[in-house]
C-alpha positions in Angstrom: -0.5 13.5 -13.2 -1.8 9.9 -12.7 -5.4 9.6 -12.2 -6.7 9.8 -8.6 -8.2 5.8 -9.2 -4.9 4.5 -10.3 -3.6 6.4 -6.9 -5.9 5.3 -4.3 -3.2 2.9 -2.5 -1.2 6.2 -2.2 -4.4 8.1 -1.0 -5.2 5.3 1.8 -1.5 5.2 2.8 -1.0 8.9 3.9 -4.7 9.9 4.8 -4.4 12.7 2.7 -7.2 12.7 0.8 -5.3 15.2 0.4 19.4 11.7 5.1 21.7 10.4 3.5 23.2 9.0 6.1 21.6 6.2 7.8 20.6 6.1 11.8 19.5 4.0 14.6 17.1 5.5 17.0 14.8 4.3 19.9 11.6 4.4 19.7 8.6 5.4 21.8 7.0 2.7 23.0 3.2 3.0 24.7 0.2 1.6 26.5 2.0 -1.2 27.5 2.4 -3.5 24.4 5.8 -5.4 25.3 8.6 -5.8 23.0 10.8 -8.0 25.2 14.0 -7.3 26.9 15.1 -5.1 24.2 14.2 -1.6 22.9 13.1 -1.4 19.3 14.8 0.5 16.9 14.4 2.1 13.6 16.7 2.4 10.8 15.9 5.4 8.3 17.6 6.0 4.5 17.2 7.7 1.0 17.3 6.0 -2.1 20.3 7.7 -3.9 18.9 9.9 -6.5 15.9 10.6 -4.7 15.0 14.1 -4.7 14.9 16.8 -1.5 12.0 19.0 -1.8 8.2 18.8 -0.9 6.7 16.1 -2.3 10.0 13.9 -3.1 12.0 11.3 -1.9 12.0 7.8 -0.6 8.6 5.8 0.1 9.7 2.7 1.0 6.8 -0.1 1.1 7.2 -3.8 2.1 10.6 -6.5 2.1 11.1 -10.0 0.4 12.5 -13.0 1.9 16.3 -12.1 2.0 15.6 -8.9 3.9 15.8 -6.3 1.0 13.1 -3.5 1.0 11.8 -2.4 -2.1 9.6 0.9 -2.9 9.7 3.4 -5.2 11.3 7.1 -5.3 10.7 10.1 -6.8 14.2 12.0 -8.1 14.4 16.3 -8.4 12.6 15.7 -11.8 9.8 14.3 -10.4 10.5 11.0 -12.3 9.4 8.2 -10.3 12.1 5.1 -10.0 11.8 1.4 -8.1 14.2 0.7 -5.9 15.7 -2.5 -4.0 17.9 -2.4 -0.6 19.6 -4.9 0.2 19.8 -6.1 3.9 23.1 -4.3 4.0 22.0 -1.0 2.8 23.0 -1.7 -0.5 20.6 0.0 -3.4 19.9 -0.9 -6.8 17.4 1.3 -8.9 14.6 -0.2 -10.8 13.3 0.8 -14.2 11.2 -0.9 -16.3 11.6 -0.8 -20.0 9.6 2.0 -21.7 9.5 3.8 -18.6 9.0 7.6 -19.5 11.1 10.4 -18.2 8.6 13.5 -18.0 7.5 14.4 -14.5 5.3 12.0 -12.6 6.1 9.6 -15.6 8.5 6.5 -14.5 8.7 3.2 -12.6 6.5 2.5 -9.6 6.4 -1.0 -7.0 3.5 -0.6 -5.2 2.9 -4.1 -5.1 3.5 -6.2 -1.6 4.8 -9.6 -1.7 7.4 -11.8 -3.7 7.1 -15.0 -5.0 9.1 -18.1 -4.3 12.0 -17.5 -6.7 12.0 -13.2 -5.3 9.9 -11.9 -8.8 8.1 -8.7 -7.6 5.8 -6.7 -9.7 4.6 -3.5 -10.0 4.1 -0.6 -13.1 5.4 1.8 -15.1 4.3 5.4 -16.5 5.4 5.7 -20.1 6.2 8.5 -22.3 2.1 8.9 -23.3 1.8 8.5 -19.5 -0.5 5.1 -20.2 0.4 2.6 -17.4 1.8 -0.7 -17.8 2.0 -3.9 -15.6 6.1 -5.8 -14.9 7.4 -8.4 -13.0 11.5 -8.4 -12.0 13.4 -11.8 -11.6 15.7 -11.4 -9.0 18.1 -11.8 -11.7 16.7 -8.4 -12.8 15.2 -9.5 -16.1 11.8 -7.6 -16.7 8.3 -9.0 -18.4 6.2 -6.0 -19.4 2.3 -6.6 -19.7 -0.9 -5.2 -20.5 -4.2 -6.8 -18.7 -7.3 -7.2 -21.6 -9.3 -4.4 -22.0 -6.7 -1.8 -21.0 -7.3 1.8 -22.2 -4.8 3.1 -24.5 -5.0 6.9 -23.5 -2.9 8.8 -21.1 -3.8 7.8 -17.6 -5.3 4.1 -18.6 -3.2 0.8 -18.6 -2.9 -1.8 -16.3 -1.1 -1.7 -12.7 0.3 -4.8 -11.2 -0.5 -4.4 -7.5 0.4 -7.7 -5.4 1.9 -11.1 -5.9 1.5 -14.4 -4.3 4.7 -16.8 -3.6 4.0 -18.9 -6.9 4.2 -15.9 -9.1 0.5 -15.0 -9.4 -0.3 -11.7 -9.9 -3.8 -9.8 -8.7 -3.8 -6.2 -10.0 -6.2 -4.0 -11.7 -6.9 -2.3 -15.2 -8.5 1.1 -16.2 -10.4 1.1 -19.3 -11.0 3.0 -22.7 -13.7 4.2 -21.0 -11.8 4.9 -17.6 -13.5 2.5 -15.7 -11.3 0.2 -13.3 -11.7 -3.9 -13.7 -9.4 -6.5 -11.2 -7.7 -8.9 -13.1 -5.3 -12.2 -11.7 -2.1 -13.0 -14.2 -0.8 -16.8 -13.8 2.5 -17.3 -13.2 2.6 -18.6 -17.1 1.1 -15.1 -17.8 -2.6 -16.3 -18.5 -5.2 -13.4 -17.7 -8.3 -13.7 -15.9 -10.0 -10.4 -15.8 -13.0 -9.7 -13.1 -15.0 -7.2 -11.8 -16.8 -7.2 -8.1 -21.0 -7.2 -8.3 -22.4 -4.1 -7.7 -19.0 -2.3 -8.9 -20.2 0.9 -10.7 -19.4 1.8 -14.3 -18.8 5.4 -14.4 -15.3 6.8 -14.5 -13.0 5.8 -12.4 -15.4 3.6 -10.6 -15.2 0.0 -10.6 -13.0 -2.7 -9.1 -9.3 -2.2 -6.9 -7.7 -5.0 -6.1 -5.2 -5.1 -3.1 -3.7 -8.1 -1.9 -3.6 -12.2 -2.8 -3.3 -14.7 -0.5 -0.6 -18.2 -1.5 -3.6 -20.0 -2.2 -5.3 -17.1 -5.0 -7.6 -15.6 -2.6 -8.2 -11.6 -3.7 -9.0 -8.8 -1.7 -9.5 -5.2 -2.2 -12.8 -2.9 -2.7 -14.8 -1.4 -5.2 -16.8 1.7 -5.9 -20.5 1.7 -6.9 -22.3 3.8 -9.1 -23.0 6.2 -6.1 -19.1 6.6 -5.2 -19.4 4.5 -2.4 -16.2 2.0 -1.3 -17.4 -1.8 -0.3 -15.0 -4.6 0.8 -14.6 -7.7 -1.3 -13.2 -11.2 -1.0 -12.7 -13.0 -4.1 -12.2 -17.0 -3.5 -9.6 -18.8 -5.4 -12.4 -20.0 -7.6 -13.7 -16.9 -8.7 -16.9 -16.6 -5.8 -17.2 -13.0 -4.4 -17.8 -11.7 -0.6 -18.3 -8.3 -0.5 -18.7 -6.5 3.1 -18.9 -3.5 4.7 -16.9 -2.6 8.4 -19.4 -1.7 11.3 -20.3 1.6 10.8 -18.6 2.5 7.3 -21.1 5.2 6.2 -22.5 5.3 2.8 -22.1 8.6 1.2 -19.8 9.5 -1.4 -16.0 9.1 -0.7 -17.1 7.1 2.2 -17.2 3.3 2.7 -14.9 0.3 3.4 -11.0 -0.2 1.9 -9.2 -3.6 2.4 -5.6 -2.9 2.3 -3.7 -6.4 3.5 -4.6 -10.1 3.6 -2.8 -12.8 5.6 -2.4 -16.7 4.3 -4.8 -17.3 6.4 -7.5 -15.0 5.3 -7.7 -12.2 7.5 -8.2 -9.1 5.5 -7.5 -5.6 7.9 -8.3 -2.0 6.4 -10.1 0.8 7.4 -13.7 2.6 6.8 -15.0 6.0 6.6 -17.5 6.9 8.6 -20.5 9.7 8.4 -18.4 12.1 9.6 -15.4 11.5 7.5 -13.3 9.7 10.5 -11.2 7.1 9.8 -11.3 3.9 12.4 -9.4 0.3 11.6 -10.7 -3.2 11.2 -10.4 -6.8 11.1 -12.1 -9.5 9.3 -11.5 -13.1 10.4 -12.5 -15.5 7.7 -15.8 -16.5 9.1 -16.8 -12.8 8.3 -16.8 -11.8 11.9 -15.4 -8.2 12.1 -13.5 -6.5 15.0 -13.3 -2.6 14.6 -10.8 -0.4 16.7 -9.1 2.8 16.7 -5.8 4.1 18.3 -6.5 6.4 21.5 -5.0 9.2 20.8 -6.5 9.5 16.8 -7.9 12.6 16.2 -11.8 12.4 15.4 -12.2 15.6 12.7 -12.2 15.0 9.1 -9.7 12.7 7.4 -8.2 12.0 11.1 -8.3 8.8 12.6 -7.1 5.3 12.3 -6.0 3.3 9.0 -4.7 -0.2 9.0 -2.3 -1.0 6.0 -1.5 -4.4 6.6 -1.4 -7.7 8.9 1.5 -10.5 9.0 0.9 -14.1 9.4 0.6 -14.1 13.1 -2.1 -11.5 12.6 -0.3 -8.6 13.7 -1.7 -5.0 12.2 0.5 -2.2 10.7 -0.5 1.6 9.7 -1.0 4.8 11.5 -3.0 7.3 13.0 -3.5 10.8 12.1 -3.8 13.0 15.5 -6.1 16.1 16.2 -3.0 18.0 14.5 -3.3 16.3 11.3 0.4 15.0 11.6 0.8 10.9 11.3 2.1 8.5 13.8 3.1 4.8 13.1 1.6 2.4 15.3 1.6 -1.5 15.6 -1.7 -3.7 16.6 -0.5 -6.9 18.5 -2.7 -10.1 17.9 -4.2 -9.0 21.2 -5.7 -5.9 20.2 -2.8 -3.9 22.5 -0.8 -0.9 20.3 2.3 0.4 20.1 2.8 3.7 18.3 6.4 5.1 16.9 7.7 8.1 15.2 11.4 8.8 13.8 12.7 11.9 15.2 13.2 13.2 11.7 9.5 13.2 11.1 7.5 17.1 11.0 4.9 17.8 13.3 2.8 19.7 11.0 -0.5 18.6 9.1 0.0 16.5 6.4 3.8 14.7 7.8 4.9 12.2 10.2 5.4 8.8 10.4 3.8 5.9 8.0 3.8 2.1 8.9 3.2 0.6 5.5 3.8 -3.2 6.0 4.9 -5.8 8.8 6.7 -8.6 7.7 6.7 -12.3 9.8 9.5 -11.3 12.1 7.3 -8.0 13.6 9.9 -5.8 11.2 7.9 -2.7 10.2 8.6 -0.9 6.6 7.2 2.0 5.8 8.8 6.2 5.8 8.3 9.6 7.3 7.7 12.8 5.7 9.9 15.7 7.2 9.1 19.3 8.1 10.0 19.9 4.4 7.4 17.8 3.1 10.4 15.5 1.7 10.2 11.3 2.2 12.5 9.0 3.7 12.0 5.1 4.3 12.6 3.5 7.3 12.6 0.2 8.7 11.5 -0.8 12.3 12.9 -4.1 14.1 12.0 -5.4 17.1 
């Protein structure tokens, strides 16, 4: 299996440190944030190919400019694919050249964003299971590429993580020596690689980069040489910002994780506090940080709040995990009221339920459940 560095965006997204046909429902809608005159709805599908039991299926994570959603699924081989729908449910699979075919080997887009011209990125497991960064044309032509200093073993490489509408590319690299390094590709594939002060060099410490703003801003977080998670903003000219949330704690495992940026600058996440609760935050660009956490989040270990990403307008995706351990999408309005969803198809035991992954600037929500059966499905909320 991959390393558990190279899946930490996996690992924030479901708070687990640990079909066919498609349907519109109605939503539950909750302490009194207003969608207008009419009821939300969510739309839910499988990728075809995508596999049925525990652990497989469809995790759809963020859309382009046309409308399609893109994620990634994982077929009854456990061979991971990328995959694009198109606004009218159309699906085209995604694999990059020298993609392997073993389990847990195969093509992953875990990066949010397009660029101008609809290029995506994102990475691919090969045959050695060494990782390897792409970008897709929307003409479905595919660059492969390895960041400087990329390991060579099973489990190293280079992972593509976000790109910015003029084709720029933030990801992140493991090394020979398993350590993790941020790097940003130009859009003529120049590399600049970079690592946060104070990241530590042990394995699979290091630097994690998340999200790029259209102007080359970098966000994401980094783990010190005492396994402690910090916040960082890197400015389009290379200066660093790091930062903790309000009561992040500072053991191992614990800290602050940046998931999203906005154009403007506002980076939202989540920290880990001393009792390994999760609670959501905001960080304006004057540093300023608001903390908050949905009511009903549970407040044992691993429970909580996490915040996966913002839109332009400022409005907050992600999802809560209850007293139950089971998952619940929810939606942060610029004015700090929530909404909270779940698809019907979602389990109600520890470990499922319903993920809000990424908000686009219409208020659509993408993101999936996981079923009684452990299985994944994508879904896409409009309001």
């Amino acid at each position: 299996m991959p390393s558990p560095t190279l899946f930490a965006r996996f690992r924030s997204l479901v708070g687990g440190r640990g079909a066919a046909a498609l349907c519109l429902i109605l939503f539950s809608l909750e302490l009194g944030y207003s969608q207008g005159p009419h009821a939300a709805t969510i739309i839910t599908f499988d990728a075809p190919g995508a596999g049925t039991s525990a652990g497989q299926g469809t995790t759809a994570l963020f859309d382009d400019a046309a409308g399609a959603i893109l994620g990634y699924y994982l077929d009854s081989n456990n061979v991971f694919h990328g995959f694009l729908r198109t606004r009218d449910g159309r699906f085209k699979a995604i694999d990059a050249p020298g993609a392997g075919t073993g389990a847990y080997q195969g093509t992953l887009i875990l990066s949010y964003g397009t660029s101008l011209r609809g290029t995506i990125t994102g990475y691919y497991i090969d045959g050695n299971n060494m990782y390897h960064g792409f970008l897709r044309t929307p003409e479905g032509a595919v660059t492969t590429f390895d960041a400087p200093g990329a390991g060579t073993s099973a489990y190293q490489g280079t992972v593509g993580q976000s790109i910015n509408p003029l084709g720029a590319i933030a990801g992140y690299y493991l090394d020979s020596s398993d350590v993790n390094y941020g790097f940003l590709r130009t859009p003529e594939g120049a590399f600049t690689t970079f690592e946060a002060p104070g990241a530590g060099t042990g394995s699979y410490q290091g630097t994690i980069t998340e999200g790029i703003t259209p102007t080359g801003a970098i966000t994401g977080y980094y783990l010190d040489a005492s396994d402690v998670y910090h916040g960082f903003l890197r400015a389009p000219d290379g200066r660093f910002s790091a930062f903790e949330a309000p009561g992040a704690a500072t053991g191992a495992g614990q800290g602050t994780f940046c998931e999203g940026i906005n154009p403007a600058g506002e980076i939202t996440g989540y920290y880990v506090d001393a009792s390994n609760v999760n609670h959501g935050f905001l960080r304006v660009p004057a540093g300023t940080i608001t903390t908050f956490d949905f009511p009903r989040a549970g407040t044992g270990v691993y429970q909580g709040t996490i915040a996966s990403d913002l839109n332009p307008e400022g409005a907050i995706v992600g999802y809560y995990v209850d007293a139950g351990g089971v998952s619940h999408g929810l939606l942060r309005a610029p004015d700090g009221k929530f909404t909270t969803f779940n698809d019907p198809g979602a389990g109600t035991e520890a470990g499922q339920g319903t993920f809000g992954i990424t908000v686009d600037p219409l208020g659509e929500i993408i993101g999936f459940y996981i079923d009684a059966g452990g299985v994944s499905h994508g879904l896409l909320r409009t309001p």
